[in-house]
C-alpha positions in Angstrom: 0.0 0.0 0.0 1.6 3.4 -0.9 1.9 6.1 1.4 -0.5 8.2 0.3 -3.1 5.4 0.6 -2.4 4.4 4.0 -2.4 8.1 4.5 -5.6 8.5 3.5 -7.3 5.3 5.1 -5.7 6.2 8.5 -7.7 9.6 8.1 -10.7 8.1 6.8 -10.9 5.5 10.3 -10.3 8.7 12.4 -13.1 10.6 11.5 -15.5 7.4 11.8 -14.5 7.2 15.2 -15.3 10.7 16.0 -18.7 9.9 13.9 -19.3 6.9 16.3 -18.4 8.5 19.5 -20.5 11.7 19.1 -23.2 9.1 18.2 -22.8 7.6 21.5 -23.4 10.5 23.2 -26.8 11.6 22.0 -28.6 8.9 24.2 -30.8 8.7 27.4 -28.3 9.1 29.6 -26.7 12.3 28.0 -31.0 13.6 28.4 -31.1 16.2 31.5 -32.6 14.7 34.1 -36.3 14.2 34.3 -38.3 14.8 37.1 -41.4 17.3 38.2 -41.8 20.4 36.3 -44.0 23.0 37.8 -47.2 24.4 35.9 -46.7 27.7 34.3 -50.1 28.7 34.7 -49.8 28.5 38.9 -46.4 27.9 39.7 -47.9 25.4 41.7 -45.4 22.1 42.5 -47.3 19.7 45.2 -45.2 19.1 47.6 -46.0 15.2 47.4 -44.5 12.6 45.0 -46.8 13.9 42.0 -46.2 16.2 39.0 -48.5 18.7 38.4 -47.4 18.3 34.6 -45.7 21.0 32.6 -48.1 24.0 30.5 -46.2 26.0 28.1 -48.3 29.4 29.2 -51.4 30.5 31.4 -53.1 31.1 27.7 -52.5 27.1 26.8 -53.2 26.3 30.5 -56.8 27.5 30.0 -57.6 24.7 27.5 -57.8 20.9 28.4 -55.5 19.7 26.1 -52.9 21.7 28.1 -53.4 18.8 30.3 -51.7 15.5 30.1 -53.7 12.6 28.0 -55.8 10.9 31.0 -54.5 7.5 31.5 -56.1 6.2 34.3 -53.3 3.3 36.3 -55.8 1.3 38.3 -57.5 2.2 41.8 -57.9 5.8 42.4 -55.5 6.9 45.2 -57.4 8.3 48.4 -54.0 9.6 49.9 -52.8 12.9 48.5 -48.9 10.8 48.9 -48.5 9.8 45.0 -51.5 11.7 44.1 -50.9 13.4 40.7 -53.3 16.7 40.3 -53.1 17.4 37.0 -53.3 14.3 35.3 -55.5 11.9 37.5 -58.4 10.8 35.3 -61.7 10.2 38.2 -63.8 8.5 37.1 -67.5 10.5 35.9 -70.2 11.0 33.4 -70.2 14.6 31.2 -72.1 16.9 32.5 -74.2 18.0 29.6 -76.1 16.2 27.4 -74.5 14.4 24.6 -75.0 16.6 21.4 -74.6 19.8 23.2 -72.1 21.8 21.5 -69.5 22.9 24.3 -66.2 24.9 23.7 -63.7 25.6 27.1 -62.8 28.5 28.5 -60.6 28.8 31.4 -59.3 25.7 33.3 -57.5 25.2 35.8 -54.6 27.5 37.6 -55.5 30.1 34.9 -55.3 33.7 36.9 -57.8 35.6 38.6 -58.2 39.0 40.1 -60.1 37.9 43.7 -58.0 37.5 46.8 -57.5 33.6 47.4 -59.9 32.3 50.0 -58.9 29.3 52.4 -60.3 26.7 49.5 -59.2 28.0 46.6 -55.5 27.8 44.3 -53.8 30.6 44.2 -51.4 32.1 41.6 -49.4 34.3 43.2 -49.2 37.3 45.7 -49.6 41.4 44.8 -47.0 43.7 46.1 -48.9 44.1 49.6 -48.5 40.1 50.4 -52.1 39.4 49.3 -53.0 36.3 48.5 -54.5 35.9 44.2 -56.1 33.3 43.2 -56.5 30.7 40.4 -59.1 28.7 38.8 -60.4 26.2 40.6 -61.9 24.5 37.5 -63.1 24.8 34.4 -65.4 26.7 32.2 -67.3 24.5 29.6 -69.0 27.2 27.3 -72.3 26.7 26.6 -76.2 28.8 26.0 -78.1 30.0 29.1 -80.4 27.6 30.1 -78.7 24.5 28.9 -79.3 21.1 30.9 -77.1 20.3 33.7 -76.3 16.7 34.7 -75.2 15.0 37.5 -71.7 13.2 37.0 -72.2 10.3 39.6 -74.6 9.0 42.1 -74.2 10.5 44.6 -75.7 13.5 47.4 -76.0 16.7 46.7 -74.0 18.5 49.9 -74.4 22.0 51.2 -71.0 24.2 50.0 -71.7 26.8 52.5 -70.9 24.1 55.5 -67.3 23.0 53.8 -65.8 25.6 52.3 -65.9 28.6 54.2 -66.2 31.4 54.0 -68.4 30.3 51.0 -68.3 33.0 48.4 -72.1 33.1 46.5 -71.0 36.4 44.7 -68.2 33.9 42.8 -70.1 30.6 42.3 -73.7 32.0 42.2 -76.4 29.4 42.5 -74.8 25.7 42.6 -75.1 22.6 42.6 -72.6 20.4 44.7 -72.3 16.4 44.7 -70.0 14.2 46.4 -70.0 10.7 44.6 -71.3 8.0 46.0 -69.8 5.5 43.6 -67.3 2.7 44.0 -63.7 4.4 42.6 -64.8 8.1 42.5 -66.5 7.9 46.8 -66.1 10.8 48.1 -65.2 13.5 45.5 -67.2 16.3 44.9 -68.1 18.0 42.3 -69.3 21.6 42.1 -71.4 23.1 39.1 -71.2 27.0 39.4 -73.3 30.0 37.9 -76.7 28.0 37.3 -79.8 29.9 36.3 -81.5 27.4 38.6 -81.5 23.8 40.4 -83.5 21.3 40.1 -82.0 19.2 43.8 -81.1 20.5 47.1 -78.5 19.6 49.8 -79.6 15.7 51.0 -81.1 14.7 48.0 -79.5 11.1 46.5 -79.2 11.6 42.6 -78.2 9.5 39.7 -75.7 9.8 36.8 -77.0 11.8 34.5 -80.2 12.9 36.2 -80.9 16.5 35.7 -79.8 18.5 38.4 -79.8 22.5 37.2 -79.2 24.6 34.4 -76.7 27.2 33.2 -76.4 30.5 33.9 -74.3 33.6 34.5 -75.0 33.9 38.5 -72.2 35.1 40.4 -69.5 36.8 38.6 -70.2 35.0 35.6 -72.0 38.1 34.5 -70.5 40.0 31.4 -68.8 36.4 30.5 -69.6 34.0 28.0 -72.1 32.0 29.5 -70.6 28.8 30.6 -70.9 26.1 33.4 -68.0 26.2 35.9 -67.1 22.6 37.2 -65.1 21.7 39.3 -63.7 19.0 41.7 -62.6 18.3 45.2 -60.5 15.2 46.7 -61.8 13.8 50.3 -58.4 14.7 51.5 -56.0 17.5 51.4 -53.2 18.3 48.8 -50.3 20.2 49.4 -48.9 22.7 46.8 -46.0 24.9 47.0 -46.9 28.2 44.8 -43.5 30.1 44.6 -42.5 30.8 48.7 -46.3 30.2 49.6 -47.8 26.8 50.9 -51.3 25.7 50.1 -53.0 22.9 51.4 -56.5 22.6 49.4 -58.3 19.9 48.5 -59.0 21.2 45.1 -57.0 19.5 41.5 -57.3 19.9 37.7 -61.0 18.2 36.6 -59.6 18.7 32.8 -58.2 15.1 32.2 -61.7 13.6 33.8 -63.7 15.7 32.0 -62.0 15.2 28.4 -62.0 11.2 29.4 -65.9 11.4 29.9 -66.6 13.3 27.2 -65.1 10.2 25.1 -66.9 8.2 26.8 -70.5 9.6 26.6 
């Protein structure tokens, strides 16, 4: 072989072996590592084992499919330990009637301009140390007057007794159930800003019995009329929202609301 040949392979192997070794680099374990990454909606990290799942902005938070696809992993959990608040999938029927045409509005952790009361998420604080909340749930848009359905079996409970200070001038006239269902007992759900009710607190209801209908009561007026829902674990969660500690018992319906709508 002459010398410019061997010359020439000898450069030829080199630069393979760069090839291959960069290669070799590009795989998981070059990847930063993974682990919970706080909503940019809230800035809310529970301080548990769960991720509350990552939203690229408050504006993409507002919509369910901000939310990671619902994938439900066997029993429900009914700890907050492990307990994953945005992507928990609890088991319920769609609140409207199928055919209804619904668009969202606001979901969950989206800002609002009210001082956070004991219950509710917040986002952040003002310059004076108050307290602002977030969404508690989500807004599914749809004409005054439209049918409201109960997602479980369940009772309908009286808000005023659990959360307080209740706050009427938000939610308006509601309707609250707490299921009554094997894998969903105990979680509540709250339909805000109804035009009326059709139940009151102690009554035992079915899936998809009508309960109320939509409205703009509360501070829904001047909105799009939509019906707020929203839901609440039988336990307490703890989130950490920048320096602040919350401990609520409020999580994102979004992935349980998309999974029922594909199922009704």
């Amino acid at each position: 072989m002459t010398g410019s040949r061997l010359l020439a392979r000898r450069t030829l192997m080199a630069t393979l072996a760069i090839v291959v070794a960069a290669c070799g680099s590009s795989g998981p374990s070059a990847a930063s590592p993974s682990g919970p990454t706080p909503s940019a909606a809230s800035g809310a990290t529970p301080v548990t084992s769960a991720s509350i799942g990552a939203s690229p902005s408050p504006e993409a938070a507002a919509s369910p499919s901000a939310s990671p696809t619902p994938t439900p992993a066997g029993p429900l959990p009914f700890a907050p330990a492990g307990f994953q608040p945005r992507a928990t999938v609890i088991p319920m029927g769609f609140p409207l009637q199928r055919g209804i045409k619904v668009t969202f509005g606001d979901g969950w952790g989206a800002l609002r301009v009210e001082p956070a009361l004991p219950y509710n998420m917040t986002y952040g604080r003002t310059a004076n140390g108050t307290l602002i909340r977030a969404h508690d749930g989500l807004d599914l848009r749809v004409p005054i007057g439209t049918l409201v359905l109960s997602p479980f079996d369940g009772t309908v409970v009286d808000p005023t007794v659990r959360w307080i200070p209740w706050a009427p001038d938000r939610y308006g006239t509601v309707v609250a159930i707490r299921s009554d269902e094997p894998g969903s007992e105990g979680f509540v759900v709250i339909l805000a800003h109804l035009s009326g009710r059709r139940v009151r607190p102690g009554d035992q209801v079915r899936r998809g019995e009508v309960v109320g209908l939509t409205g703009i009561s509360g501070n829904a007026g001047g909105t799009i009329p939509h019906l707020h829902v929203e839901i609440r674990a039988p336990f307490l969660i703890r989130y950490r929202v920048g320096v602040v500690v919350r401990v609520i018992d409020g999580f994102d319906i979004g992935p349980s609301i998309l999974a029922a709508m594909r199922r009704d």
